[in-house]
C-alpha positions in Angstrom: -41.6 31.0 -106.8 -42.7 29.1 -103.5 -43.4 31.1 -100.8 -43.4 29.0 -97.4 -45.5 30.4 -94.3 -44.8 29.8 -90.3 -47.5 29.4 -87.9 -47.7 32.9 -86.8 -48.5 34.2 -90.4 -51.1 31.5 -90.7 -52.9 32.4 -87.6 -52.8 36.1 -88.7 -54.4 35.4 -92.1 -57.0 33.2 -90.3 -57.5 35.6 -87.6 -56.8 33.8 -84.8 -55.2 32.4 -81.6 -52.8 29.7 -81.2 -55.3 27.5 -79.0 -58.1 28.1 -82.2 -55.2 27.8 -84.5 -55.0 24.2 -83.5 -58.4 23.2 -82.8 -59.4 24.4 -86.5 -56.8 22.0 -87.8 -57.4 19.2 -85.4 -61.6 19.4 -86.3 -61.3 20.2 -89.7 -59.8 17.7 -92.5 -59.5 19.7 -95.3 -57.0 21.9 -92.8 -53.6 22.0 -95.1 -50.8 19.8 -94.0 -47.6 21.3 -93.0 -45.4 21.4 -96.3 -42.3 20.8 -94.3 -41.3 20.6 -90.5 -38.1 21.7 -89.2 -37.8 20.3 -85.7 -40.9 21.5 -84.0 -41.5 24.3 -86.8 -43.8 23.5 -89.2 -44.2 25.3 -92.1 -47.2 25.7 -95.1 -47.2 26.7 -98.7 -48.6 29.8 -98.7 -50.6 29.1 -101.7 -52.0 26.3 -100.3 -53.3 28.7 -97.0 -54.7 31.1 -99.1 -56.8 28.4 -101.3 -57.9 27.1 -97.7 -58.9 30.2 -95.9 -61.0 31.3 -99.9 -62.5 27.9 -100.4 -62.5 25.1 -98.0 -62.5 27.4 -94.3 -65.8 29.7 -95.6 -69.2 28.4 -94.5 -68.1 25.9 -92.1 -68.6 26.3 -88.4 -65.6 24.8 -86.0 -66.8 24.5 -82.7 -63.9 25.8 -80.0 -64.9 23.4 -77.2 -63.1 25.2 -73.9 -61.0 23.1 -71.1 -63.2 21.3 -68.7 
């Protein structure tokens, strides 16, 4: 069964806020696409976060540049 995520539950399995939410997935390309957007909702496979977060998100450093 497919299991779809929102962007809440994605930021709680990362650990994160919505400002480092999206700077993670502007600076990093192996971020996962959303599976499907509804309106402004996007929304992941949650397979496809949890592969991320275990193998492509450990060891990398994202720098969280702050506003000038």
């Amino acid at each position: 069964m497919v299991k779809l995520i929102n962007k809440q539950q994605f930021m709680a399995a990362l650990h994160c806020s919505t400002t480092k939410f999206w700077q993670i997935a502007k600076q990093d390309p192996d971020f996962p696409e959303p599976h499907v957007t509804i309106g402004t909702k996007k929304l992941w496979l949650e397979s496809q976060v949890n592969n991320y977060i275990e193998n492509d998100l450990k060891g990398k450093k994202i720098e969280i540049k702050k506003a000038a």
